[in-house]
C-alpha positions as CSV (number, residue, x, y, z in Angstrom):
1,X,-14.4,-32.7,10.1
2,X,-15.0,-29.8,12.5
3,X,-15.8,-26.3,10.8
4,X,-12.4,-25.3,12.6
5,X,-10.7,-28.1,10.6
6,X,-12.4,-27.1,7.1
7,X,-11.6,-23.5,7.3
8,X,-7.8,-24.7,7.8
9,X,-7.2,-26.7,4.7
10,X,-9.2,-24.1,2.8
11,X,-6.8,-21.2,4.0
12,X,-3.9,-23.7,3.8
13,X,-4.5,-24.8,0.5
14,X,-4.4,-21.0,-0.3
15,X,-1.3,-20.4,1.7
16,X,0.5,-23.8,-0.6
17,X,-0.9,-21.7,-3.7
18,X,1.3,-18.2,-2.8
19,X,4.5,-20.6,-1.7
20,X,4.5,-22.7,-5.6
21,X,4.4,-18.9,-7.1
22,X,7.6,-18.1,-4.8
23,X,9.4,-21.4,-6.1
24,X,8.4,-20.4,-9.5
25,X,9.6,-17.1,-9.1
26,X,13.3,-18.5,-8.0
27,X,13.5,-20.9,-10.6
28,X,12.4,-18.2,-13.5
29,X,13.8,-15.2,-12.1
30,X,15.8,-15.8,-8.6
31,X,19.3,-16.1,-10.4
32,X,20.2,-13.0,-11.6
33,X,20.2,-9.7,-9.7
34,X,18.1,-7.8,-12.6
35,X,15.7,-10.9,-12.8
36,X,15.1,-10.7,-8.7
37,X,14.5,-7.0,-8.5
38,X,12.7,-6.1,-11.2
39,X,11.5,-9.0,-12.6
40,X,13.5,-7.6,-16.1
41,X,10.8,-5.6,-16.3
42,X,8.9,-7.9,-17.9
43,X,5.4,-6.8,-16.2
44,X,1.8,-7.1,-18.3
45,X,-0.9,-4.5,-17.8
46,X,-3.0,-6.6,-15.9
47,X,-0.2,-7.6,-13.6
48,X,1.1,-4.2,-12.6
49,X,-2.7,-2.5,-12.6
50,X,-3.8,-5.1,-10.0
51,X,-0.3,-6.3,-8.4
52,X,-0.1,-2.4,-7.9
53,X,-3.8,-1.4,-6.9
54,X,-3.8,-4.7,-4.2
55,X,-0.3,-3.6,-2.7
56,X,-1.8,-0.3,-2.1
57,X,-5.0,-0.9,-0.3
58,X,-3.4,-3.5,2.4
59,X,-5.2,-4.8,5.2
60,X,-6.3,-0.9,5.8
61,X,-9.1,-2.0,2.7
62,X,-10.4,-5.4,4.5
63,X,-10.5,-4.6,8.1
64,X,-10.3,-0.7,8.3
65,X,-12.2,0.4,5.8
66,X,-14.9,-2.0,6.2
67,X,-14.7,-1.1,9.6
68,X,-15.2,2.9,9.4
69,X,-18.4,1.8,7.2
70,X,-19.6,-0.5,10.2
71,X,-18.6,2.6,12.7
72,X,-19.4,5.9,11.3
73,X,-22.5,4.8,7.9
74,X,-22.2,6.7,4.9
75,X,-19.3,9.3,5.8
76,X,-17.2,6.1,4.9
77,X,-17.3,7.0,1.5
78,X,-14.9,10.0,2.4
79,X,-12.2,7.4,3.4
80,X,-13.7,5.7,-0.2
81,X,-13.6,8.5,-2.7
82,X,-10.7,10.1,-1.6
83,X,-9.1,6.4,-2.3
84,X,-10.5,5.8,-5.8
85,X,-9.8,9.3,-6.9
86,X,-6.6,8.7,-5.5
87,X,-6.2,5.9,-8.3
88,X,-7.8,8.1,-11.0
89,X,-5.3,10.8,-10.6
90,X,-2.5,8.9,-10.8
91,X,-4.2,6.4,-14.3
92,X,-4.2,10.0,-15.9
93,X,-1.3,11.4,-14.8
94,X,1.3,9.1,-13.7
95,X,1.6,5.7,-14.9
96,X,2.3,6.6,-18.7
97,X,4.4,9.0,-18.0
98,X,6.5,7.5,-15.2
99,X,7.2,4.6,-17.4
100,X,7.9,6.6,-20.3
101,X,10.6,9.2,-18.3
102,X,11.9,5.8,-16.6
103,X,12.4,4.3,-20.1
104,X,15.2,7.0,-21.1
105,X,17.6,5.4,-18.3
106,X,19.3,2.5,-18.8
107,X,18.5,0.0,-16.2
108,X,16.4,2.0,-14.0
109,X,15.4,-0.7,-11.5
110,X,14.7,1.3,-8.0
111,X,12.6,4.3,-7.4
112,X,16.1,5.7,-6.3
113,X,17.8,4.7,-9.5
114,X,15.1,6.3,-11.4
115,X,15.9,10.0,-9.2
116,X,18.9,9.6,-9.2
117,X,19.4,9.9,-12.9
118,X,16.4,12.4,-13.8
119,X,17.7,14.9,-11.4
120,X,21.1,14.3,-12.3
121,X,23.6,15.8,-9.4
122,X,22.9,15.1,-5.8
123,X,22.8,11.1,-6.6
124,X,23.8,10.3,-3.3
125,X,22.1,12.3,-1.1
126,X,19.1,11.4,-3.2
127,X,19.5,7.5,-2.8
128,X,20.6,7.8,1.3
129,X,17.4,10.0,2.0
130,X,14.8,8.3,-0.3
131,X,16.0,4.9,1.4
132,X,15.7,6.1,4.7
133,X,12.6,7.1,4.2
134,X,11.3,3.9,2.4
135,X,13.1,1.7,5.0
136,X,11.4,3.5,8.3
137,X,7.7,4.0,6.9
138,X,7.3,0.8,4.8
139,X,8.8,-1.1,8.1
140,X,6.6,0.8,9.9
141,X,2.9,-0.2,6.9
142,X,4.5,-4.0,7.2
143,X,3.8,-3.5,11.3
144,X,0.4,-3.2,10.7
145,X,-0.9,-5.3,7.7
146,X,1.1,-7.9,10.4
147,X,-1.2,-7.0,13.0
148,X,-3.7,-7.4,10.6
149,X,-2.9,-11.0,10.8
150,X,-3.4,-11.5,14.2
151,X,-6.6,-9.6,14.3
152,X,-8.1,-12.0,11.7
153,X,-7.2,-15.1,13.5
154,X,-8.8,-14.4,16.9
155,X,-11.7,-13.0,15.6
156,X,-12.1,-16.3,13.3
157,X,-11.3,-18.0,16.8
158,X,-8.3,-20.2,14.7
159,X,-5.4,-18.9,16.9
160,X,-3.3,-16.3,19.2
161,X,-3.2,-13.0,17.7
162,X,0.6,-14.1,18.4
163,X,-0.2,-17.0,16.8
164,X,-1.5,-15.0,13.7
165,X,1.0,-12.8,13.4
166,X,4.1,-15.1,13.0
167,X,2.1,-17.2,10.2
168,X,1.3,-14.3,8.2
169,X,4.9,-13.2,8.8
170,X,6.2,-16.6,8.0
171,X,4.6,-16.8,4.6
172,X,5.0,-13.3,3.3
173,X,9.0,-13.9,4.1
174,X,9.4,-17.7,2.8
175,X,7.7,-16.6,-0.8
176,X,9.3,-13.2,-1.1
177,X,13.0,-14.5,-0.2
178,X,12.6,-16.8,-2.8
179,X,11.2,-15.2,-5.4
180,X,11.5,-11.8,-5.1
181,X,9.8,-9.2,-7.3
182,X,8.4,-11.2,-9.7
183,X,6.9,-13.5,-6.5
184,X,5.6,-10.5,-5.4
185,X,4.0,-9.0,-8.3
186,X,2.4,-12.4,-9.7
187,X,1.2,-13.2,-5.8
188,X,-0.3,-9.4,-5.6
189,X,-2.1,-10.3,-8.6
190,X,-3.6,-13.4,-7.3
191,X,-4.3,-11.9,-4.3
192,X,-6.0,-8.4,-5.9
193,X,-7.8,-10.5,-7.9
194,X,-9.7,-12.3,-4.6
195,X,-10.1,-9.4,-3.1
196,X,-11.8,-7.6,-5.9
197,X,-14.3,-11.1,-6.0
198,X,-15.1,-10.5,-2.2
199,X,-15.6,-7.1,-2.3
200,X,-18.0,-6.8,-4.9
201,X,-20.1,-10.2,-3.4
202,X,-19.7,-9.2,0.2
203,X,-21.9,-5.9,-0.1
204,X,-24.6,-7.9,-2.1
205,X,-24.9,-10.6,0.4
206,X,-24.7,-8.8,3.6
207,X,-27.9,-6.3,2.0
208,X,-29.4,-9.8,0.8
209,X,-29.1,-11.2,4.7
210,X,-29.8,-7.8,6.3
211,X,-33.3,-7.8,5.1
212,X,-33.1,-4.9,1.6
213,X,-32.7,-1.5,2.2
214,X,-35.2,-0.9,4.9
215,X,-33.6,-3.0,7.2
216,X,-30.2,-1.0,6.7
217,X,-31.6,2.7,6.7
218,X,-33.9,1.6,10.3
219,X,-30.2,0.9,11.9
220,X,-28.4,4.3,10.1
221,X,-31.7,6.2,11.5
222,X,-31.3,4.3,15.2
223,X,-26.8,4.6,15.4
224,X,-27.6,8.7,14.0
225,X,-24.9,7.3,11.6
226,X,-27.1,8.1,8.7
227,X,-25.3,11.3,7.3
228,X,-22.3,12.2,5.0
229,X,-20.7,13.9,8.1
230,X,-19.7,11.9,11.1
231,X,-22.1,12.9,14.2
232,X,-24.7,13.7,12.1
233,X,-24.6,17.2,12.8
234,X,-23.6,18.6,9.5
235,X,-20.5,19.9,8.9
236,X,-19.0,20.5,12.2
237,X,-15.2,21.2,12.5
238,X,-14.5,17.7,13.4
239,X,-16.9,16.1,10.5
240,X,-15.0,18.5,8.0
241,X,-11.7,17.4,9.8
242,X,-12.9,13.8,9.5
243,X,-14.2,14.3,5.9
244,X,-10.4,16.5,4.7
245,X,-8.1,13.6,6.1
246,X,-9.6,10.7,4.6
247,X,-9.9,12.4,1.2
248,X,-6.9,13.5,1.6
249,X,-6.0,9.8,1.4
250,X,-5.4,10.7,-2.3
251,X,-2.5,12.9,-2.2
252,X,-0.1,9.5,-1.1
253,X,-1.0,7.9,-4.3
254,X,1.1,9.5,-7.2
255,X,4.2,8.6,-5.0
256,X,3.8,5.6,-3.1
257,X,7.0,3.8,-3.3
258,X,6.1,0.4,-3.6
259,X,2.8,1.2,-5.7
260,X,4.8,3.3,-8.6
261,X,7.8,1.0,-8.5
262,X,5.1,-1.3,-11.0
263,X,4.9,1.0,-13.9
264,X,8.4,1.7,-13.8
265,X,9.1,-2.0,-14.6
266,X,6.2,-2.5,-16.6
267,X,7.0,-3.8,-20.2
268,X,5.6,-0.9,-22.8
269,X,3.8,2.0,-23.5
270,X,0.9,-0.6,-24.3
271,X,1.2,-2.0,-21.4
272,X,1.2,0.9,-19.0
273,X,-2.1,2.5,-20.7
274,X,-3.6,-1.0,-20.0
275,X,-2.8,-0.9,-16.2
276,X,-3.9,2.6,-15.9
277,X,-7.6,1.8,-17.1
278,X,-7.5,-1.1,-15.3
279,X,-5.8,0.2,-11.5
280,X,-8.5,3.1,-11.5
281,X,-11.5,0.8,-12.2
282,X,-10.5,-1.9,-10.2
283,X,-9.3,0.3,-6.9
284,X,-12.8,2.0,-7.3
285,X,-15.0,-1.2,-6.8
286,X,-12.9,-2.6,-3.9
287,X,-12.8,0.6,-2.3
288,X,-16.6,1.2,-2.3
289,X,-17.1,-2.4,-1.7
290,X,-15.4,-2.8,1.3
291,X,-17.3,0.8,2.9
292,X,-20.6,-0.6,1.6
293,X,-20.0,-3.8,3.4
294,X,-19.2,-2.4,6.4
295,X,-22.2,-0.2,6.2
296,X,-24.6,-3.2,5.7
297,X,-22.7,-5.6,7.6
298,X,-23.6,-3.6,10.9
299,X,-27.5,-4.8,10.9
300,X,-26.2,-8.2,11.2
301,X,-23.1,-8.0,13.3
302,X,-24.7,-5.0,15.7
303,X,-22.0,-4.9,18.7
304,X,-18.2,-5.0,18.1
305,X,-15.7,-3.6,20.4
306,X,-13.5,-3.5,17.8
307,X,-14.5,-2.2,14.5
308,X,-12.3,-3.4,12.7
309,X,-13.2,-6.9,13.2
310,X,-16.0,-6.5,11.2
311,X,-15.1,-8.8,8.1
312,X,-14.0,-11.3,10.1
313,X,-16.9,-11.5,12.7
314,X,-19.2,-11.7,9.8
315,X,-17.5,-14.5,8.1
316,X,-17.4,-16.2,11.3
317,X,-21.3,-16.0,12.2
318,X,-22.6,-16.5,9.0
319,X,-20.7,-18.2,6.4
320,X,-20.1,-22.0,6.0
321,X,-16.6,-23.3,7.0
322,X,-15.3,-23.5,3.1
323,X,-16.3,-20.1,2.7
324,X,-15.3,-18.5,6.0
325,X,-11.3,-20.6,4.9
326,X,-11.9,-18.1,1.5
327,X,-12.9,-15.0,3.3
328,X,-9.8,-15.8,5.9
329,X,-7.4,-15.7,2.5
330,X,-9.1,-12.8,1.1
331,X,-8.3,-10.9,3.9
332,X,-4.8,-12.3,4.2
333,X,-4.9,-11.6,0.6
334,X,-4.6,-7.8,1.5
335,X,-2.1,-8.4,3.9
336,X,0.3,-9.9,2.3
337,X,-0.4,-7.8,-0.9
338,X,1.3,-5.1,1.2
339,X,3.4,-6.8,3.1
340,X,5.6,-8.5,0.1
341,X,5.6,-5.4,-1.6
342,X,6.9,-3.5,1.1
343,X,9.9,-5.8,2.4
344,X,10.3,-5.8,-1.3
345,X,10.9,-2.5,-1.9
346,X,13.0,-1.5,1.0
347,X,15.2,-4.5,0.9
348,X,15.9,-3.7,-2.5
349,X,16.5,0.4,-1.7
350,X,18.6,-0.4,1.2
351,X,21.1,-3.1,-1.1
352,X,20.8,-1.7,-4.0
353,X,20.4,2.2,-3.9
354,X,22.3,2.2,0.0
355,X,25.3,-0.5,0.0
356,X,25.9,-0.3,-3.2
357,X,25.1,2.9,-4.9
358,X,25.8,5.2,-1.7
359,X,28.7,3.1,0.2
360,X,30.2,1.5,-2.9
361,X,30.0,4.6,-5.0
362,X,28.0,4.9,-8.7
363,X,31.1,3.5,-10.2
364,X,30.7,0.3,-8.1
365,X,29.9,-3.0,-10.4
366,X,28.4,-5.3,-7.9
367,X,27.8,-9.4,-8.8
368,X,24.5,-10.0,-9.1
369,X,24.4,-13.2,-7.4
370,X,25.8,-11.4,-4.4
371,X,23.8,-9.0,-3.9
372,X,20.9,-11.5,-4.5
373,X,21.6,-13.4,-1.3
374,X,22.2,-9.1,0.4
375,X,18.5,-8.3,-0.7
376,X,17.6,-11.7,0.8
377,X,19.5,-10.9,3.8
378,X,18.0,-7.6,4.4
379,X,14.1,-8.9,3.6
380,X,14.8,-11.8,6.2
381,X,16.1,-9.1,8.9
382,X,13.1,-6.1,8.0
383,X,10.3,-9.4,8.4
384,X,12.0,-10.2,11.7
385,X,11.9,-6.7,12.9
386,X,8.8,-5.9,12.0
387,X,7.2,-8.8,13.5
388,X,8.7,-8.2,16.7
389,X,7.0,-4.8,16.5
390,X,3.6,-6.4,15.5
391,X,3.6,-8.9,18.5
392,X,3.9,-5.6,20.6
393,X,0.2,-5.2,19.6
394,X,0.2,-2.0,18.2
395,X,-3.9,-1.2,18.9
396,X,-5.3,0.1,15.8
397,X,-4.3,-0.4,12.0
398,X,-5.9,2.4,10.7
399,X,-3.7,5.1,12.8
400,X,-0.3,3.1,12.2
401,X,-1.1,3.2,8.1
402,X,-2.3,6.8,8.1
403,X,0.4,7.8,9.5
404,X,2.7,5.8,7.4
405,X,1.0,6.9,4.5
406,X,1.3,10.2,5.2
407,X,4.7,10.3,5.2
408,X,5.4,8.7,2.4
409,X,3.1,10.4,0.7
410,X,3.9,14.1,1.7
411,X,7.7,12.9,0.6
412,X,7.6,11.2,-2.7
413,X,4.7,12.5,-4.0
414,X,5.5,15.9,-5.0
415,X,8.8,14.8,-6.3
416,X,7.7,12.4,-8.9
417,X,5.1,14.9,-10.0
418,X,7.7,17.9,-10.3
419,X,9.6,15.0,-12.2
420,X,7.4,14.2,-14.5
421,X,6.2,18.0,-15.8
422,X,8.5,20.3,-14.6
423,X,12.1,20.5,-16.3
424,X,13.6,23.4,-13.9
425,X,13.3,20.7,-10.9
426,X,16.3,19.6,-9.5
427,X,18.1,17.4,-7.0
428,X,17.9,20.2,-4.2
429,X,14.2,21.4,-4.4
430,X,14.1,17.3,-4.2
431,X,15.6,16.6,-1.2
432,X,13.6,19.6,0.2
433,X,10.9,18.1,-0.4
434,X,11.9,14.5,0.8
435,X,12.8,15.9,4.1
436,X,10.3,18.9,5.0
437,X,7.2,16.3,4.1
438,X,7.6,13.6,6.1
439,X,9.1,16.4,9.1
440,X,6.0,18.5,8.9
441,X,3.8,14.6,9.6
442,X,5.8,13.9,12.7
443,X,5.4,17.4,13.7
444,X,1.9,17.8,13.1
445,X,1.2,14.6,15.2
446,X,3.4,15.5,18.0
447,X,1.5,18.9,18.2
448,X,-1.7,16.9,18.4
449,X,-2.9,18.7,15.2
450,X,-3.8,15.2,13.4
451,X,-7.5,15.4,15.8
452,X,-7.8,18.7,13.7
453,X,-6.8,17.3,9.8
454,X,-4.3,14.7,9.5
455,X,-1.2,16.4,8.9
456,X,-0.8,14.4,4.9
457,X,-2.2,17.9,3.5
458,X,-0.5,20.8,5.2
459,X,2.8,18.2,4.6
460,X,2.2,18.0,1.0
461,X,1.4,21.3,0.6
462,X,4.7,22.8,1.9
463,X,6.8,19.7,0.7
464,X,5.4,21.3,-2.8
465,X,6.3,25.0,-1.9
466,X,9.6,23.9,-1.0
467,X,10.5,21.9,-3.9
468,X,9.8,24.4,-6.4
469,X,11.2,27.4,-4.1
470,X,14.8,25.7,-3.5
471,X,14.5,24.6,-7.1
472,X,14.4,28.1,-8.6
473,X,16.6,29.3,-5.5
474,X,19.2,27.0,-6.6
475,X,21.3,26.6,-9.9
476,X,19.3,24.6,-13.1
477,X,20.0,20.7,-13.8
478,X,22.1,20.3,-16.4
479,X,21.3,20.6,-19.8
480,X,21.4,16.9,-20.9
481,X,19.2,15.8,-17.7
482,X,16.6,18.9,-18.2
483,X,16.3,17.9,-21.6
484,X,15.1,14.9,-21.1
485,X,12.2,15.6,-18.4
């Protein structure tokens, strides 16, 4: 068999793998509205820590991260720390206690469901805006784990980056449409777990073939890519720009929608104290792992155009074909980690918290099975659409996700912390919040302030001012909702 052959029945065999999980998931799960959703939150530690930490780190972990260590040395570990710390925050202050609050609702399955009944009043305006959001920036994170796809394949020379894209799109929508949530978080599990493998053994063998230490510092010393700061100038305004955005990677991670969603559903207090230990240790390796890789990788694979090919260009030129097919998955792996997770989630907030909740009214009783095949609908139409954005070629991953992240981040975030310690919130300071976070992003990149700091802290920062300043501006929750806080 040629190596091209060999690498195909090894990624296939992988790609068979994710579909069975997405029959299983439709069989076990796929009948009942509660079941597809949520998976009757039903979720294990391990499953939410890793299905959670994977669905978070995307394709941005295997192509761009590795790439920024291949581009810019050791001030990688910016874009790295400020990830992994990112975790850490939110193991010690958000998965216990987001599952615990959730746990005083009855059948809290969306993030939505979960505001709307904390905050009490505003329900509506609450689900409409939160959706919006969700819909338009996780649309927006599928794009480019997509183009991750494509990427992959050319550099792997299997396929079209055309070609690339509609098979990554293809699978991610067959095993989620059939198995929703519980597909997705069982898949994400399977798929963290390979990543994790390859980026703790990618690190060690690219040092191994690089020649030790020596050989790595001689190419930091010739690229002048051997500092902390990018340039290697110190701490210039851009290093320090450079250094503030990518640790301010951490501020998304308390309130990333389709990340949190997990410990809402998870099944106990036990549980959720498992997959906080376990998220924060695990997002840690892979984070490092992938920045270290990229550092090391760049001795062997000296000249890229494109950075982020890095992974792949280094499977491709020195790997067999068997373990180029398992890199090839591993980096799909982060894909469709995302990807799932994602559609996932806004299908679900668009259905669920939109059509019925906001359209049909909180008094609506919906049939399950119905809106089963509705969230199916919706996942089938978002894939669609955002493959037709991903064929557009959108050039580099890392801006599309930042941006995205950012967003979401500056948005949710602050609510579910306010949430979570502060009793006097309420549903206005919340929609404050939602809205002047994401609005400060777009304005901040408009202004061309993002070359400066990306605009993730300066939107957090006055979603958080606003939030508590319309809170206290505005009449108290009501006493039953405040109390239980």
């Amino acid at each position: 068999m040629t190596p091209t052959t060999v690498i195909f029945i090894t990624f296939g065999a992988y790609m068979v793998l994710l579909l069975g999980i997405g029959f299983w998931g439709e069989r076990r799960f796929g009948k009942g509205y509660d079941g597809f959703v949520s998976a009757e939150r039903s979720l294990g530690g391990w499953v939410a820590a890793i299905s959670a930490a994977a669905s978070s780190e995307s394709a941005w972990v295997m192509l761009s991260l590795s790439g920024l260590g291949w581009k810019h040395g050791w001030a990688a570990y910016w874009a790295a720390g400020g990830c992994a710390f990112g975790f850490i925050i939110t193991s010690i202050f958000v998965v216990r206690q987001l599952r615990r609050s959730a746990a005083r609702y009855d059948k809290v399955q969306t993030l939505g469901d979960y505001l709307a009944e904390r905050l009490g009043d505003g329900k509506r305006a609450l689900r409409a805006i939160s959706s919006l959001l969700i819909g338009v920036f996780l649309t927006a994170y599928v794009v480019a784990q997509f183009t991750g796809a494509g990427k992959q394949m050319v550099k792997m020379k299997l396929m079209s980056y055309r070609g690339g894209v509609a098979l990554g799109a293809v699978i991610v929508g067959i095993y989620v449409l059939l198995g929703g949530y519980a597909a997705v978080c069982w898949t994400d599990m399977i798929q963290g777990c390979l990543m994790g493998a390859l980026m703790i053994a990618l690190p060690i063998i690219a040092l191994v073939k690089a020649g030790g230490f020596g050989a790595v510092t001689t190419m930091l010393d010739k690229n002048k890519i051997n500092s902390i700061w990018i340039g290697g100038a110190g701490p210039t305004k851009k290093a320090v720009g450079f250094a503030l955005t990518y640790f301010g990677f951490s501020l998304g991670y308390p309130g990333m929608p389709h990340s949190i969603i997990r410990y809402i559903t998870v099944r106990d207090d036990r549980q959720a104290k498992h997959a906080a230990w376990i998220g924060s240790i695990y997002g840690t390796l892979v984070l490092f792992g992938s920045a270290t890789f990229g550092i090391f990788g760049r001795v062997l694979v000296p000249n890229l155009v494109d950075h982020e090919k890095i992974l792949p260009a280094f499977a491709n030129a020195h790997f067999p074909p068997i373990v180029g097919g398992i890199i090839l998955a591993g980096v799909s792996a982060a894909m469709m980690s995302t990807a799932d997770s994602q559609l996932m989630m806004s299908a679900t907030a668009m259905v669920h918290d939109v059509w019925n909740k906001v359209v049909g009214g909180e008094e609506k009783k919906a049939e399950g099975r119905k809106m089963v095949i509705q969230t199916r609908a919706v996942i089938g139409v978002m894939c669609a659409a955002a493959l037709g954005l991903a064929l557009m070629q959108p050039r580099v991953i890392d801006t599309l996700v930042l941006f995205a992240w950012g967003c979401l981040g500056a948005a949710f975030s602050p609510v579910i912390i306010l949430c979570l310690y502060w009793r006097r919130f309420n549903w206005q300071g919340a929609v404050a919040s939602l809205v002047l976070g994401p609005a400060t992003i777009i304005i901040w990149q408009l202004a061309g302030l993002n070359s400066v700091v990306h605009g993730l802290i300066p939107g957090t920062a006055l979603s958080f001012i606003a939030a508590i300043v319309v809170s206290l501006a505005t009449a108290a929750p009501p006493a039953e909702v405040e109390g239980k806080a």
